[in-house]
LUMFIGU-789499 format. One line per field, with one value per residue (C-alpha): residue number from 1; x negated, y negated, z. Coordinates in Angstrom, 3 decimals, always signed. Each point is the difference from the previous one (the first is absolute). Layout:
<sites>
n = NUM,...
xx = X,...
yy = Y,...
zz = Z,...
</sites>
This chain:
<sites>
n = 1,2,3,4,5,6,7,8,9,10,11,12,13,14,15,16,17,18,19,20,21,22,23,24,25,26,27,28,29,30,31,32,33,34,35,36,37,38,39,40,41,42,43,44,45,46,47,48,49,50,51,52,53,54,55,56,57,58,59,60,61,62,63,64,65,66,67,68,69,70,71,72,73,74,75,76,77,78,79,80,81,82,83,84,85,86,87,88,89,90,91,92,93,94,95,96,97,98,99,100,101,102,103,104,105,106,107,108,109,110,111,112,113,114,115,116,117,118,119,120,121,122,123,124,125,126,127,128,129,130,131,132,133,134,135,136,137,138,139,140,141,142,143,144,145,146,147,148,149,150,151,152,153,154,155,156,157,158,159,160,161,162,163,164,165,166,167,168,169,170,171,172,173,174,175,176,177,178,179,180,181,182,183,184,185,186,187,188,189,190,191,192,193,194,195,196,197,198,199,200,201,202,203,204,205,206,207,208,209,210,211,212,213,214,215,216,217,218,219,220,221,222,223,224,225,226,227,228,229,230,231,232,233,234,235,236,237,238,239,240,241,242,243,244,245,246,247,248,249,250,251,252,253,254,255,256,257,258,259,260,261,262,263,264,265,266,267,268,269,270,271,272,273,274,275,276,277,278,279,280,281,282,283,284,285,286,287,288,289,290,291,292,293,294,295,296,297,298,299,300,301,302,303,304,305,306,307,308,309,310,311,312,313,314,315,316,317,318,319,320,321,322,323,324,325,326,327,328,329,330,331,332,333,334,335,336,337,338,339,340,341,342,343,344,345,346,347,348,349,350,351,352,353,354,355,356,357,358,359,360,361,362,363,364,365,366,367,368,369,370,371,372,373,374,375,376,377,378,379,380,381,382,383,384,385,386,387,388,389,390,391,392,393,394,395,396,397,398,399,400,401,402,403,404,405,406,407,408,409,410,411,412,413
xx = +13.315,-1.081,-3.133,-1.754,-0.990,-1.352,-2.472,-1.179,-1.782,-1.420,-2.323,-0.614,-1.702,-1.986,-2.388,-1.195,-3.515,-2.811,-2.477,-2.414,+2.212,+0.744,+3.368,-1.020,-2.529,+3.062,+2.480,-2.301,-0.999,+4.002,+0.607,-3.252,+1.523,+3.277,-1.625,-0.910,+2.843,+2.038,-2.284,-1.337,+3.344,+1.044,-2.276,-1.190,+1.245,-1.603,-3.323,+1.834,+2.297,-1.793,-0.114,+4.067,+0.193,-1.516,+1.353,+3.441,-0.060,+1.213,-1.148,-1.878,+2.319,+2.436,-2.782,-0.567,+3.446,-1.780,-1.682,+3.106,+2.762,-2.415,-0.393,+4.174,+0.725,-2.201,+1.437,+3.412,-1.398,-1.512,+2.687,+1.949,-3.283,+0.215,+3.050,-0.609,-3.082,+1.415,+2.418,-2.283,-3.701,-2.501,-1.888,+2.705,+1.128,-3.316,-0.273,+3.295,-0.809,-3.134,+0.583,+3.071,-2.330,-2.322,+2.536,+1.133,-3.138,-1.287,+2.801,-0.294,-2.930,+2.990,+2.351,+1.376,+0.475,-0.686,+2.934,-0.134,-3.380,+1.189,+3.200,-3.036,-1.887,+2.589,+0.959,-4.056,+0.048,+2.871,-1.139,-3.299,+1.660,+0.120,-3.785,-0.581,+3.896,-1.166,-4.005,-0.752,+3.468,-1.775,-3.494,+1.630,+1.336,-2.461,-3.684,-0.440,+1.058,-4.005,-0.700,+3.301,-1.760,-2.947,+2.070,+1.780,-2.618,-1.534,+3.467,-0.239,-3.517,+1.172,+2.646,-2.457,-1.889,+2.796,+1.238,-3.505,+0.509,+2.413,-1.247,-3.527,+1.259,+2.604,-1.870,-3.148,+2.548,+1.864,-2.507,-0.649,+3.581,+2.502,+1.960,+2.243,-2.582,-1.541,+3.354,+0.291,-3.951,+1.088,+2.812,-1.689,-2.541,+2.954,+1.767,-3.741,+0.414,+3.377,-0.488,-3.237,+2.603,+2.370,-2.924,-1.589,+2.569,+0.518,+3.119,+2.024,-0.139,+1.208,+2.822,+3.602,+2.640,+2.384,+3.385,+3.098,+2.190,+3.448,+2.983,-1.068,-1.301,+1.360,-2.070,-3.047,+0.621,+0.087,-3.120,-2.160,+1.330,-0.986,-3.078,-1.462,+1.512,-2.278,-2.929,+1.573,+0.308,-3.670,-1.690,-3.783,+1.636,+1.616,-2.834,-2.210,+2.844,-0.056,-4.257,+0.563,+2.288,-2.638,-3.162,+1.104,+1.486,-2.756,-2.613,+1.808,+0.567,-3.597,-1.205,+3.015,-1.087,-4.025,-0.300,+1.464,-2.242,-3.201,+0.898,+0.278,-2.163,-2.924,-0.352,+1.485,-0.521,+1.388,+2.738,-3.151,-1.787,+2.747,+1.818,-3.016,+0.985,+1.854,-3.375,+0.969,+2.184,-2.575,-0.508,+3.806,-1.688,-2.201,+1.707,+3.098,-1.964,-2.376,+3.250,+1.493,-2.788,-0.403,+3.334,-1.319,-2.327,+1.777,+3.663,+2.325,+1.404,-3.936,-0.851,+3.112,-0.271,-3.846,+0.660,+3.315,-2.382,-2.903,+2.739,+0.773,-3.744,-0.952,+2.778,-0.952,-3.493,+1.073,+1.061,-3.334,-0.876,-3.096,+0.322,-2.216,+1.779,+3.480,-1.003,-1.478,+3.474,+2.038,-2.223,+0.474,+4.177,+0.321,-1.919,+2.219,+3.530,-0.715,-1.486,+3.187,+2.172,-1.739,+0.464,+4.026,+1.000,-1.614,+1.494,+3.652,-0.324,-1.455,+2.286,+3.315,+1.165,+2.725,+0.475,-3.573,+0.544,+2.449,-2.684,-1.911,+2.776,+0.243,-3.571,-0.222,+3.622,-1.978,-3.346,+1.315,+2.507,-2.968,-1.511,+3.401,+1.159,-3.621,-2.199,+2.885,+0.208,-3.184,-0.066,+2.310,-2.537,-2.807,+1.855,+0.941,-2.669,-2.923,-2.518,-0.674,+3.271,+0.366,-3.130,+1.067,+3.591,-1.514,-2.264,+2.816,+2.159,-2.647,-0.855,+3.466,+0.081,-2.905,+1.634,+3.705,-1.662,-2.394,+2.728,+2.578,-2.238,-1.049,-0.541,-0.620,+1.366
yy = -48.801,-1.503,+2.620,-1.309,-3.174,+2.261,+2.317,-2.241,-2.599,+2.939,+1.571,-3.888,-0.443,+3.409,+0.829,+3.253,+1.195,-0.792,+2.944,-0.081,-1.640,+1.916,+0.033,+1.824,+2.119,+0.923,+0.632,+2.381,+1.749,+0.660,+1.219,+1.953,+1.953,+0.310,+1.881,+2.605,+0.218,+0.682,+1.902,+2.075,+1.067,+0.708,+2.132,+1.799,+3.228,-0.517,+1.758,+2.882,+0.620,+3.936,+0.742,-1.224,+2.146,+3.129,-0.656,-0.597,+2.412,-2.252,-0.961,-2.927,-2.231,+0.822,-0.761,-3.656,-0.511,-1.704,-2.225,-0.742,-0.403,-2.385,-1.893,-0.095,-0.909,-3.150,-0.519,+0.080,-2.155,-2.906,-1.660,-0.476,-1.022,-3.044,-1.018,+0.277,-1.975,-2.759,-0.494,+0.960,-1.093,+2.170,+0.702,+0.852,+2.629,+1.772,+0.278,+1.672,+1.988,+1.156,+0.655,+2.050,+2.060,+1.026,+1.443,+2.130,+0.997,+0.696,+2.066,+2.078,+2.776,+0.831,+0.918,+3.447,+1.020,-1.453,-1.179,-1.905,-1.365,-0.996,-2.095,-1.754,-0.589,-1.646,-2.384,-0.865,-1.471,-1.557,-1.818,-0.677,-1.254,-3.572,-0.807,+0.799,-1.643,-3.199,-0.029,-1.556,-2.926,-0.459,-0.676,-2.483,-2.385,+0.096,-0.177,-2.971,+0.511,+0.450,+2.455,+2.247,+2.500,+0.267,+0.956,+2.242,+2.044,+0.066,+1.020,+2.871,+0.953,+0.182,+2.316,+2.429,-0.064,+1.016,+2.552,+1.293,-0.097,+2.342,+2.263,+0.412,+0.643,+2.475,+2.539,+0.861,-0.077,+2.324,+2.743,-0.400,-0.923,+1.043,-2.258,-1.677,-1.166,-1.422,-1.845,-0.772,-2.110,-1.707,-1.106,-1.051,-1.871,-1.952,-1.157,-1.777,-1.668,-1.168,-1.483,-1.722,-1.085,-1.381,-1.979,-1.138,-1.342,-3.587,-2.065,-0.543,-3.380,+0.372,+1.555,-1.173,+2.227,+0.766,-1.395,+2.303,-0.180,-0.900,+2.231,+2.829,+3.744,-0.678,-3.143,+1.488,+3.002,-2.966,-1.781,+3.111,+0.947,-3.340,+0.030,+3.485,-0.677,-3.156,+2.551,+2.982,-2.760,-0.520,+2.602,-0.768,+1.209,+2.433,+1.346,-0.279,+2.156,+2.700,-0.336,+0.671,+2.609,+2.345,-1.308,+0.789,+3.378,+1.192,-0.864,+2.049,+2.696,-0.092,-0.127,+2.284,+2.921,-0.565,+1.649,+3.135,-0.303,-0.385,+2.831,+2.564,+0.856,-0.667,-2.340,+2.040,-3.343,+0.403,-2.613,-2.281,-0.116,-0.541,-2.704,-2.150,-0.358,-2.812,-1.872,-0.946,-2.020,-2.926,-0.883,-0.683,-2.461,-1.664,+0.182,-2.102,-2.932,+0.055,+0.223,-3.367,-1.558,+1.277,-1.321,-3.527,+0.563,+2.538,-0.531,+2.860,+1.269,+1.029,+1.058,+1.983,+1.918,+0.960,+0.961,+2.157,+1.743,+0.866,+1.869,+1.875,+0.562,+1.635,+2.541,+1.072,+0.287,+2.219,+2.695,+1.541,+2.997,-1.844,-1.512,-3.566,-0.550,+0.455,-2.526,-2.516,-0.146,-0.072,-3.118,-1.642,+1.407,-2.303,-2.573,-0.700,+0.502,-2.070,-2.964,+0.444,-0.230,-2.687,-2.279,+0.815,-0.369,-3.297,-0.373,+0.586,-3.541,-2.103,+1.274,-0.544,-3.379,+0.519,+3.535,+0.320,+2.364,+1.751,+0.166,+1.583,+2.509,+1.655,+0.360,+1.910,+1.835,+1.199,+0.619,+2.166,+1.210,+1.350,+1.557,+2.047,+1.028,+0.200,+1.467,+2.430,+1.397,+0.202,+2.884,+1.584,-0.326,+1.049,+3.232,+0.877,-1.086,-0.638,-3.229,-0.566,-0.581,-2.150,-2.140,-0.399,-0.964,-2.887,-1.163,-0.140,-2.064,-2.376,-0.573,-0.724,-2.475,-2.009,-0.145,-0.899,-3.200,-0.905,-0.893,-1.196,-2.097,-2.201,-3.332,-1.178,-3.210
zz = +39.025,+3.403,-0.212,-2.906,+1.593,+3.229,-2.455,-2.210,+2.334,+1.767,-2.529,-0.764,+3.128,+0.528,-2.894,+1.360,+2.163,-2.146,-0.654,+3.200,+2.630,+2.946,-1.006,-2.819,+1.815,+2.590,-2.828,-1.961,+3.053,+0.800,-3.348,+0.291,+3.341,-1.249,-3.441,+2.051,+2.545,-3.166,-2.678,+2.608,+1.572,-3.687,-1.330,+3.158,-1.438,-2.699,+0.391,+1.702,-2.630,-0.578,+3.634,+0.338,-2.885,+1.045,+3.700,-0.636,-3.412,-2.009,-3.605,-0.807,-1.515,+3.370,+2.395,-2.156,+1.259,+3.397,-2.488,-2.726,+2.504,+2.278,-3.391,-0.643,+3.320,-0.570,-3.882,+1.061,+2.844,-1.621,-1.261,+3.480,+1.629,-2.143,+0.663,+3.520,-0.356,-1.833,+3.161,+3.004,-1.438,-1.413,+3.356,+2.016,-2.633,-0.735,+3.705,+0.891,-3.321,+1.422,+3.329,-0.734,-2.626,+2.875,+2.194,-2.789,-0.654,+3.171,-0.058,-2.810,+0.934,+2.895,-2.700,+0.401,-3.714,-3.197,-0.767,+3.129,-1.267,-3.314,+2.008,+1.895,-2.721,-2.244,+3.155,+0.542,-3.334,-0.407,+3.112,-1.408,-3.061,+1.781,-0.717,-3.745,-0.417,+1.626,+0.009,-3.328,+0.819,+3.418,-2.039,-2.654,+2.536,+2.670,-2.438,-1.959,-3.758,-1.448,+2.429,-0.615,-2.623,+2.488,+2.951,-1.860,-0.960,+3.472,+1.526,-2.717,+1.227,+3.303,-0.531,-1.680,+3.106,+1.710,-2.406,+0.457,+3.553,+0.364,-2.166,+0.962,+3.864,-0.725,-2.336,+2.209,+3.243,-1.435,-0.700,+4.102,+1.315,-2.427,-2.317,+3.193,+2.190,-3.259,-0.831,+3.371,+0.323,-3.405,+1.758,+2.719,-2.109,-1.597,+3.360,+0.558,-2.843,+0.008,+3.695,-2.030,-2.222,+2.140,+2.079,-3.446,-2.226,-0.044,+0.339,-3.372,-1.057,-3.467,-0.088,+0.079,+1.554,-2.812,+0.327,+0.361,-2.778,+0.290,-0.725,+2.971,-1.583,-3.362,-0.561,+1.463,-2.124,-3.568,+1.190,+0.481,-3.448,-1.214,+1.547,-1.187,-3.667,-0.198,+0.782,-2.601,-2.709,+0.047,-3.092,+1.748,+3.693,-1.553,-1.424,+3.033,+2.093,-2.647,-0.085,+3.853,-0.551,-2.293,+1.822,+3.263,-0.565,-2.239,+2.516,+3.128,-2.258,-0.465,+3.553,+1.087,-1.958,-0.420,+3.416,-1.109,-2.749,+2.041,+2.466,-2.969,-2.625,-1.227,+3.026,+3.617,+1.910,+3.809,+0.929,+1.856,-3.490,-2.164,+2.226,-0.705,-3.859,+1.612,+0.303,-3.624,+1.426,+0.794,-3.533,-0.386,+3.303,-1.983,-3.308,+1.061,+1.237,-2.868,-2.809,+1.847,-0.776,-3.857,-0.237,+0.416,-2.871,-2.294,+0.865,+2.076,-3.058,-1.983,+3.906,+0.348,-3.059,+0.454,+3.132,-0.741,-3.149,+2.594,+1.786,-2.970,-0.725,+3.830,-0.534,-2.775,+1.334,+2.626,-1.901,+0.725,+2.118,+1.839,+3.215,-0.650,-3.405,+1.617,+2.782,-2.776,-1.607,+3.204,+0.784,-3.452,+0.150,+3.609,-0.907,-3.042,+1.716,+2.684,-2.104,-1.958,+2.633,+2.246,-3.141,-0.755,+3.587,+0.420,-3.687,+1.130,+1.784,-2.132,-2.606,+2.338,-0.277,+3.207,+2.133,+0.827,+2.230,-1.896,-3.107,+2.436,+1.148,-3.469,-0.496,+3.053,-0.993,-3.090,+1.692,+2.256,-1.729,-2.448,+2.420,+1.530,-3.412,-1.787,+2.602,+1.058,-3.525,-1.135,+2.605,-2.547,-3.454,+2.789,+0.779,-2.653,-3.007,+2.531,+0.508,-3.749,-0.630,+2.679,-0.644,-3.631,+0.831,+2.378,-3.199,-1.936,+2.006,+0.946,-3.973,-0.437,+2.693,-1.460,-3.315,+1.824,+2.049,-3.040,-1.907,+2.428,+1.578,-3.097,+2.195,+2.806,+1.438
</sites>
């Protein structure tokens, strides 16, 4: 009870950075570094995943493994992140969550066996988990309220970048250095970045510790309960979870299994070549920023089914056996999930009348938990029934999706 008075004057007096303060500029710039401290640790292995393969002779869905478990470390993650935030502030936890993520990556090209890897792997991101947990909370109450969307979107943009990052050093490195020294400068790359973050990232003034509740482990236990069932009760969160949930994992399966694709027949890139598929990856850059601001004009739900349906369109498109027409739909395929998803994650907030962070916390649960589950077993259709297959199962998902958030998201408040 004696909390309420504490919070509530608080957001009264901060309104947020306004877009083009330095405040602003500093904040975006943090969130910026921290995108690729994370997204570039997490997907290092990424472009490697045929070299782990043939290295370590294991198949391709065990060699995603260093992607999936990465991706459930940081699911299971997410959700404990924003607790911890909601006691300690946002910037403190993304910066013990970052910092911790380096050393494990740093040392992972120094484990002994794969095994060893995959224990490494799952601990990097579940460490990492503490910026897409708390990024989006951390934007809400720090940018002024008309600028939210906009943020949003440029956060989202930035992690592409780093995604891209990671991605784009690793696969030519490899072909010289082998796949740990490759790991190993990705990691290095992120520890840059997350010291950027740490120097960058402006002081919280809009958030509110939140208070403990009484009655010891079993109260705590009833208000986290309380707190996530206001967010499960919600049809529109619900449905953006389950959007990330299918988005997420169809597009890893995707860029899991399209190198494999590019280093066979009819195509017999090398690794170098084939790595830089991940270019496509910029349009997801530019698509993200450009769908926050069709959402001013259209609405998010219009801009979130046209963009989920252009996903479903560039798989489809690369079905075929010829190299430019494969890259044309991998361009249209990214640009579409990421507009898609930079709308629903900056959704989950305005949506959430309480538990921001929370909100925030099961997006990310089913994002990543997409991509674990998803990206891991679309190795097995790949295998088994080969890329067409694939690509079609992908369409048919994202169709679905469009249809699924069409309807449940009749209005918009």
């Amino acid at each position: 009870m004696s909390s309420a008075p504490r919070t509530a004057p608080a957001a009264a007096r901060w309104d947020g950075h306004p877009k083009g303060s330095p405040g602003y500029r500093r904040l975006i710039a943090a969130l910026a570094c921290a995108g690729v401290a994370t997204f570039a640790q997490l997907y290092s292995t990424q472009a490697l995943l045929p070299r782990l393969s043939a290295d370590l002779a294991v198949d391709p869905a065990r060699a995603a493994l260093t992607v999936s478990l990465a991706t459930i470390g940081l699911a299971v993650a997410v959700l404990p992140w924003s607790f911890v935030a909601d006691r300690i502030g946002r910037v403190a936890a993304m910066r013990a969550g970052i910092l911790a993520a380096t050393v494990m990556g740093l040392a992972g090209p120094l484990a002994p066996t794969f095994e060893a890897l995959l224990t490494l792997r799952f601990l990097e991101g579940a460490a990492l988990g503490s910026v897409p947990a708390i990024a989006v909370a951390y934007l809400s109450e720090e940018v002024s309220r008309g600028h939210a969307a906009m943020a949003a979107g440029t956060y989202i943009a930035g992690t592409t970048v780093g995604g891209l990052a990671g991605r784009l050093v690793a696969g030519p490195l490899a072909d010289v250095l082998g796949w740990r020294l490759a790991v190993l400068a990705v990691s290095v790359l992120g520890a840059g970045a997350a010291v950027a973050f740490v120097a960058l990232a402006p002081k919280s003034r809009g958030f509110s510790p939140a208070p403990r509740a009484p009655g010891g482990l079993r109260g705590a236990a009833g208000a986290v309960a309380r707190r996530l069932g206001a967010q499960l009760r919600s049809g529109r969160l619900v449905m953006l979870y389950t959007q990330a949930f299918l988005l997420m994992g169809s597009f890893v399966a995707v860029y899991n299994y399209l190198g494999f694709r590019l280093e066979a027949g009819p195509f017999w890139l090398p690794a170098s070549l084939a790595s830089l598929a991940f270019l496509a990856y910029l349009s997801g850059t530019f698509s993200s920023g450009y769908a926050a601001r069709l959402s001013l004009r259209f609405g998010r739900r219009t801009v979130v089914v046209a963009s989920t349906a252009a996903m479903a369109a560039g798989a489809v498109v690369m079905l075929a056996d010829w190299l430019p027409v494969v890259l044309a739909g991998l361009l249209v395929f990214t640009a579409g999930f990421f507009a898609a998803h930079g709308i629903a994650s900056g959704w989950t907030g305005a949506i959430a009348a309480s538990g921001r962070a929370q909100a925030a916390s099961l997006y990310n649960l089913g994002y990543y938990g997409g991509s674990s589950v998803l990206g891991w077993a679309g190795g097995l259709v790949f295998h088994v029934w080969g890329w067409g297959a694939l690509a079609l199962s992908v369409a048919a998902i994202a169709l679905t999706t469009a249809a699924a958030s069409w309807v449940v998201h009749h209005s918009e408040r």
